[in-house]
C-alpha positions in Angstrom: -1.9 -21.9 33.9 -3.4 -18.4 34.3 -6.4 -17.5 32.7 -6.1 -14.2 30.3 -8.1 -11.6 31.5 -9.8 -10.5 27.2 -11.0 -7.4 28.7 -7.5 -5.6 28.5 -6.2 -7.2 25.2 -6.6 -5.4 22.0 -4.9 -7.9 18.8 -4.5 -6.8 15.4 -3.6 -8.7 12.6 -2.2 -7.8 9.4 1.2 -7.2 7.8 3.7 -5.8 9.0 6.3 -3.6 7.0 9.4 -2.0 8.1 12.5 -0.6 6.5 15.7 -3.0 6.4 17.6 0.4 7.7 15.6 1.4 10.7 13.7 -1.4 11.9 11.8 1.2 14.1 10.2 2.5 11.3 7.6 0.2 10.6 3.7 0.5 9.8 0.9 -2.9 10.4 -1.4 -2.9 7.0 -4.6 -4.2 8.6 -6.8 -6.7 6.8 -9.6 -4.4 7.1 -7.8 -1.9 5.0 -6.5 -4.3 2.2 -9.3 -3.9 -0.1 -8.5 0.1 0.4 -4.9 -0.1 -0.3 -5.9 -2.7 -3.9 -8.3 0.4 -5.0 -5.4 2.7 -4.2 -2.8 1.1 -6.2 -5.3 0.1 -9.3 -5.9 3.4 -9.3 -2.4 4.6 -9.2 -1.6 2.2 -11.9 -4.5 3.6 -14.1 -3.0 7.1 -13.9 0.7 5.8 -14.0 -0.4 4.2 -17.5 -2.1 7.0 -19.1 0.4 9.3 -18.2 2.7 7.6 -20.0 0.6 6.8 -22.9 0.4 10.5 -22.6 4.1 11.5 -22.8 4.9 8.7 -25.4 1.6 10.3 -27.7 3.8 13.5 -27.5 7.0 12.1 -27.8 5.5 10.9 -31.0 4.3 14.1 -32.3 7.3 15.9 -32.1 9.1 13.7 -33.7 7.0 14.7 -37.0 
C-alpha cells in the first residue's frame, strides 16, 4: 500500500448539483456556504410572499 502524500490533496465536500440534460453543467454547494444559501432563500421567500400579498391587495381593490 502507498502512503498518500496530504500535501497535494485539496477535498471538498458538499452537494453536488447538475442538470439531468448536460451532466457537465454541474455546481458543488459547500457546507460552509449552506447557512448562506438558507438566508438566501428565506429571504427570497419573504419577498416572494409579500409580493403576492401585494398583487392579491390590488387585485382586491379593483374589483370594488
Amino acid at each position: 500500500m502507498n502512503v498518500l502524500d496530504l500535501d497535494h490533496v485539496e477535498a471538498q465536500f458538499g452537494l453536488l448539483i447538475r442538470e439531468k440534460e448536460n451532466h457537465d453543467n454541474y455546481a458543488l454547494l459547500r457546507f460552509e456556504d449552506l447557512e448562506k444559501m438558507i438566508e438566501y432563500y428565506d429571504s427570497f421567500k419573504k419577498e416572494f410572499y409579500q409580493k403576492i400579498k401585494s398583487n392579491s391587495n390590488k387585485k382586491m381593490e379593483k374589483s370594488k
